[in-house]
N, C-alpha and C positions, 0 to 999 in steps of 0.2 A: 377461576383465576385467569386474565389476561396475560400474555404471552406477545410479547410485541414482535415481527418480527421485519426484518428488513434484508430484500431482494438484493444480490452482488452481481445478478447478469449483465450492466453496465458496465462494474468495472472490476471488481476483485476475480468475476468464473473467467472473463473474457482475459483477463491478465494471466491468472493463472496456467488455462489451460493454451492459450492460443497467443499468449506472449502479446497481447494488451493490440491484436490487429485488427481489431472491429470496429468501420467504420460508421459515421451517424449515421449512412443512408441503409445502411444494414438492421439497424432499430429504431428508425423516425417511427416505420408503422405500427409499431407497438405501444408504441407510449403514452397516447393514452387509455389505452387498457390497463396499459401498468401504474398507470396513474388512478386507475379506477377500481385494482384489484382489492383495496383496502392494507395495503402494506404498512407499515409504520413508516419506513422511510427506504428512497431509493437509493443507495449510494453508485454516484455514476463521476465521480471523479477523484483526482489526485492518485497517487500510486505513479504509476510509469502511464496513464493516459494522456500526463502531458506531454510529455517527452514523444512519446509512438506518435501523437496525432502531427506535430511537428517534423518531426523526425523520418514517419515512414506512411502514414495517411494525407499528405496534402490538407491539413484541417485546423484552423485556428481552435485552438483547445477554448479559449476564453469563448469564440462562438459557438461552442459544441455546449457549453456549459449556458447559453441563454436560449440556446435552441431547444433546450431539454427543458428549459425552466416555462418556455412560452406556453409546452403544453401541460406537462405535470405543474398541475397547480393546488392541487389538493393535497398531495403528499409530501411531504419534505425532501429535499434533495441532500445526499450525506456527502462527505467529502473525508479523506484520507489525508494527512499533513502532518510531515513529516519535523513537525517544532519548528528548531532553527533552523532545520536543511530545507526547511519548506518541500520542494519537491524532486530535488535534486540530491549530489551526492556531496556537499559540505554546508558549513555551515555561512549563514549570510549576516549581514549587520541587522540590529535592530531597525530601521529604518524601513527595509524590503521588508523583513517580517512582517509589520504591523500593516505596510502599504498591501501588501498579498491579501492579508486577512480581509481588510477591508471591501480590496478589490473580487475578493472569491464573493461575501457578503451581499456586494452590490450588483453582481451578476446572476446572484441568483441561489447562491449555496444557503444550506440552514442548520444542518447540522457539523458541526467541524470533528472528525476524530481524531485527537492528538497524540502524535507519541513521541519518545525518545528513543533511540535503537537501543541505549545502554539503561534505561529509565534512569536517568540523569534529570532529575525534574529540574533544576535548573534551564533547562533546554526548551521546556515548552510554557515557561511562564509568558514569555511575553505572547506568544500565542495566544493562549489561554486568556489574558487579561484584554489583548484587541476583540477576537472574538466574541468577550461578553461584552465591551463599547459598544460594540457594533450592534446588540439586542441578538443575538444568535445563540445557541444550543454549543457551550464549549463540552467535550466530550474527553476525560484525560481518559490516556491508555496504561495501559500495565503490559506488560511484553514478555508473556509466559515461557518458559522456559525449563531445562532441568539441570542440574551442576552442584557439584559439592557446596556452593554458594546461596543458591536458591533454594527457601524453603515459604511454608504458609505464614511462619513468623513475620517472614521477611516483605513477601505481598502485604498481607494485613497493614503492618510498616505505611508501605508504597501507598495504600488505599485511603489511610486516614491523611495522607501525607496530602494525595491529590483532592479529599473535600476541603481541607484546609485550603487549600489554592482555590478554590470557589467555584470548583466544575459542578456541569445538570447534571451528571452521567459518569461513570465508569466503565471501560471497556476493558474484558479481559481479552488479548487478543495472541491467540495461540497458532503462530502464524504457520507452525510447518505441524500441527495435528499430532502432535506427541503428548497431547494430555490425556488420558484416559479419566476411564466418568470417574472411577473413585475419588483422582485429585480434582476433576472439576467439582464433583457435591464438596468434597472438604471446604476446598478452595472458598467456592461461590459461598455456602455456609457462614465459613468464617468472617467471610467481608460485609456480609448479609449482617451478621455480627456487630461489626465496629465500626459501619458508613453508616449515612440513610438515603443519601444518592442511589440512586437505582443502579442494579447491574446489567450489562450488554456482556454478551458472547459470545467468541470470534475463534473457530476455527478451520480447519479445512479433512477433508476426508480422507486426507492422504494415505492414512496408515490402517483405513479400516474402522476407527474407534468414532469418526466423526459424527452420526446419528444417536451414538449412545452415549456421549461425550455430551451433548445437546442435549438429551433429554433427563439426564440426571444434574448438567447445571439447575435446567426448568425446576426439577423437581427440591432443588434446594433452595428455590425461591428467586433463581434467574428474570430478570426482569424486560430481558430480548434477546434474542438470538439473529444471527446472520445465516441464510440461505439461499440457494441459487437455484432458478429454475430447473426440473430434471435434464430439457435436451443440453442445458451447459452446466449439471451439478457432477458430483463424483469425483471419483479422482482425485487430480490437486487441486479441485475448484471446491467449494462449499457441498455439505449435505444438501437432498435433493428440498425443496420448497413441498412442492405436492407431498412426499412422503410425510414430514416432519410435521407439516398439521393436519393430517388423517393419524398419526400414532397419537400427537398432544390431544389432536379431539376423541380419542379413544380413553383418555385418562382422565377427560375433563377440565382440558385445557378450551381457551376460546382465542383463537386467532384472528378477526375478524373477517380475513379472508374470504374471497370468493368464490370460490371451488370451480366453477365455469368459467371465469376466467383464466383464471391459472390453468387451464386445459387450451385455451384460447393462445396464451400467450407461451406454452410449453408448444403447442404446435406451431403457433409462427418462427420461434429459432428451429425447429427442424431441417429444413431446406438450407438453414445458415450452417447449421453444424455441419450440415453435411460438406457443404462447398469446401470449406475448413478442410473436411477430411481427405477429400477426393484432390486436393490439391495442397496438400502435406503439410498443412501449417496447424493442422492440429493433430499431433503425434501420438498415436494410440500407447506410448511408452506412458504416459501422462495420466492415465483414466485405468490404469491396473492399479490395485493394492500395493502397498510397496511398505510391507511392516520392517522391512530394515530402518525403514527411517528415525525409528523410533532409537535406532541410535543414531545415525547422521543427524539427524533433526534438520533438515532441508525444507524448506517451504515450496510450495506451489508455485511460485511465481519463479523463486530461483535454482530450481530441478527444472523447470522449461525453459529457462535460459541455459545453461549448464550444456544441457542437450544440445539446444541450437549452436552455441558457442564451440564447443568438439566436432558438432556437425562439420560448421563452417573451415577446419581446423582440419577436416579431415580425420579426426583423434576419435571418432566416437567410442574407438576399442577401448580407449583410457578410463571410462564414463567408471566402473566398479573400481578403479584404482581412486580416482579423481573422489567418488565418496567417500572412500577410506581411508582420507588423509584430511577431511575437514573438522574430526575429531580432534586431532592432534593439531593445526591451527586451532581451530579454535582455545583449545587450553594454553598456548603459546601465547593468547590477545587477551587472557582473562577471564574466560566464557562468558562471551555477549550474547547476549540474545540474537539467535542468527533471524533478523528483520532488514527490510531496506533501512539504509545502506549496507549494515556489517554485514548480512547474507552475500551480499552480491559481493564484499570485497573479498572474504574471509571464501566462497568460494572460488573467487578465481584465484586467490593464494594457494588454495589447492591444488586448482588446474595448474599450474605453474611447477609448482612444485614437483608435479609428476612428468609435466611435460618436460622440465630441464633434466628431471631424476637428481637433482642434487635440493637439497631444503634450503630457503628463500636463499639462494643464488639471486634472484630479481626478484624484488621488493616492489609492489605499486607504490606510487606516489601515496595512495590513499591508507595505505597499511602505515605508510611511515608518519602520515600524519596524525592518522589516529595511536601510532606508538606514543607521539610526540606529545597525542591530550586534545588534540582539538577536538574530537568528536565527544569527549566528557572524563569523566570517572566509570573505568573498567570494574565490573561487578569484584572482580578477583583479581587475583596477583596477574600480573603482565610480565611475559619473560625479558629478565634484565637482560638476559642476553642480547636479546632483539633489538630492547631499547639502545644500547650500547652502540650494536651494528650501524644503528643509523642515525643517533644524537647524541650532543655534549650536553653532561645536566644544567649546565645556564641553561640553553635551547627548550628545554620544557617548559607547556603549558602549566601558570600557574592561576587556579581560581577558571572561573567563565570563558571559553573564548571569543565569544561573541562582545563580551567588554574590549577586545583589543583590535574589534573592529571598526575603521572608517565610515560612516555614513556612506553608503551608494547609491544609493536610485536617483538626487539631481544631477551628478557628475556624469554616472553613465549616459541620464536620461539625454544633457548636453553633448555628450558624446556621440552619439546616436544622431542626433538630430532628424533629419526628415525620413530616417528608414522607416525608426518608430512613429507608428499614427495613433499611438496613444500611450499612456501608462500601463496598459496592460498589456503592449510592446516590451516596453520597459523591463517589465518583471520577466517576459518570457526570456529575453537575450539575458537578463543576468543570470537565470537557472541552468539554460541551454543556450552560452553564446555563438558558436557556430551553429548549432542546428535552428535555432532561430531567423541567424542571419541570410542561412540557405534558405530559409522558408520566405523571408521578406523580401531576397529577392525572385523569388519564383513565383510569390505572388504579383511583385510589381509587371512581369513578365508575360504574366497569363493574362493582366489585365490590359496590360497594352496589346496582346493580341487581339484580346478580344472587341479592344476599341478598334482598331486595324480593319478586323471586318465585320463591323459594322460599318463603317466609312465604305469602304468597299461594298458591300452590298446593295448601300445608299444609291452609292455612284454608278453599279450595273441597274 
């Protein structure tokens, strides 16, 4: 049996473990090798790589994403997309949605993963539906999780729910590694069951469970799995790559894989992790076991911000209080699936929480909205209380919120005018508008020095 499986050293290990700071010229030389390794597919964008490459790499993400495409040409490029919030932390009008998809499509993306933080399938239709105009791989997600609410009934549900919406693929994507193999075989089983869409399988090794988690989906007839090369696997990053197809090839699995390259390209991040480490941005706190999570259910990506975030704050002491309070949010919002966004909100509700020592004394903006509905339909009951705190029931979201949104992208685009040199200008200010607008103009900036001395040069 085939066994598809696809490399996250792009963007989910490097998110993960190192808070998404890996710049292109850190893995230009590898690519293609990795392009040549036989992988199913590469995913090397969305997640927080738009945001970091703007934000804290000097890097237009859109040319990060044709840079990659110019040389992996053989392998499909994956991408992470977040429905309506696309890649940011609300939701956008129809409009930028479908313009994003397009524009990811035509730079070069192939496979889209889609998901809803709340699996609010409303949220990623329009997704879903540009992406296959466009002739691309739409990919829905399912957003694993545990709660008095969540059950296999309930998935199964979810799974017929997204072939009915016309996806190639289903993703189970188990973002903070709290599924153990029993409920992946169940799980995978059951869906194996009542789809015929193939299955994908997404989780991370946080808590220990992630290799055998992995290999009892496979074994219930899993149809691809996600992993990360060893020098960037473990931890809150994916199971390791090399491992996972020397165990499947022991069982009679066929990965197509390379084995000599993957040794190739396990030695070229070497010298990368290491820099990482020697220079604290990748936190050996991160790459330990950490089976408590199995009740916090923290993901990779928002246990390394979390840290950083206390770091900066001076509070790292708080870090064991700050997990033992996202329990209890969370049951206050309904038990969401703690994924981008609601991970990141629903943790630093925590951080807050502790940090003032009184419960939501200060409300994010992004809590109140998501009390109010915007981000969907909450799996579970939502505390009235809360709602109460901060809306009057006229004020709730009623039905979509994306229905009660204005068209954006030509208004901004006018807006904007000569900053943006393109639509995919466009799209980045509206996700990230200031960190965008800092980017355009330090690039206008760099370039006029650069013109500067050249002229200069000329004239000596």
């Amino acid at each position: 049996m085939k066994v598809n499986i696809t490399e996250t050293v792009l963007r989910d290990a490097n998110q993960s473990l190192i808070a998404t700071r890996m710049p292109f010229s850190d893995f230009e030389g590898i690519l293609e090798t990795l392009d040549n390794a036989g992988y199913y597919s590469l995913e090397c964008w969305g997640g927080a790589t738009f945001d970091s490459c703007l934000r804290y790499l000097d890097e237009d993400p859109w040319e990060r994403l044709r840079k990659i495409k110019a040389v992996c040409k053989k392998t499909p490029l994956q991408m992470l997309i977040r429905g309506q919030n696309i890649l940011g932390y609300k939701h956008y009008p129809d409009d930028v949605v479908r313009l994003f998809c397009r524009k990811a499509a035509e730079n070069g993306m192939d496979i889209f993963r889609i998901f809803d933080a709340l699996n609010d399938f409303r949220n990623i239709e329009v997704c879903i539906d540009e992406v296959k105009k466009c002739g691309k791989h739409a990919q829905g997600c399912i957003c694993y999780t545990t709660s008095p609410v969540h059950t296999i009934e309930k998935y199964v549900e979810m799974g017929k729910e997204l072939e009915k919406m016309n996806v190639d693929s289903i993703a189970i994507k188990d973002m903070a590694g709290i599924c153990s193999p029993k409920e992946a075989y169940d799980l995978v089983k059951a869906l194996k069951g009542a789809v015929k869409v193939p299955i994908f399988f997404h989780t991370h090794h946080t808590t220990g469970l992630g290799a055998m988690t992995l290999m009892k989906a496979v074994e219930a007839g899993c149809d691809g799995i996600d992993c990360a090369i060893s020098t960037f696997g473990g931890g809150t990053s994916q199971p390791a790559t090399e491992s996972m197809d020397y165990a499947l090839g022991q069982f009679g699995y066929e990965s197509g894989l390379d084995r000599d390259k993957l040794k190739e390209i396990a030695d070229y991040f070497k010298p990368i992790r290491k820099r990482f480490l020697d220079e604290g941005r990748l936190n050996p706190e991160v790459m330990g076991i950490k089976a408590d999570i199995l009740k916090y259910q923290v993901p990779g990506g928002m246990l390394s911000n979390m840290i950083a975030n206390l770091k900066d704050l001076n509070a790292l002491d708080k870090f064991d209080d700050a997990l033992a309070e996202i329990p209890a949010v969370r049951k206050d919002m309904g038990y969401p699936p703690l994924v981008t966004p609601l991970s990141q909100m629903v943790g630093n509700q925590a951080v807050q929480n502790v940090l003032t020592g009184t419960k939501y004394k200060t409300i994010s903006k992004e809590i109140k909205a998501y009390l109010r509905g915007e981000y969907g339909r909450a799996p579970g009951e939502v505390s009235q209380e809360l709602i109460d705190q901060c809306w009057k029931p006229e004020e709730l979201v009623q039905g979509r919120f994306a229905d009660s949104l204005e068209p954006a992208f030509e208004k901004t685009k006018a807006e904007l005018g000569k900053k943006a040199r393109s639509d995919e200008d466009v799209l980045s200010y509206i996700a990230f508008p200031q960190v965008a607008e800092k980017f355009f103009e330090a690039r206008e900036e760099k370039e006029s020095n650069t013109v500067n001395y050249t002229i200069e040069k000329k004239e000596d």
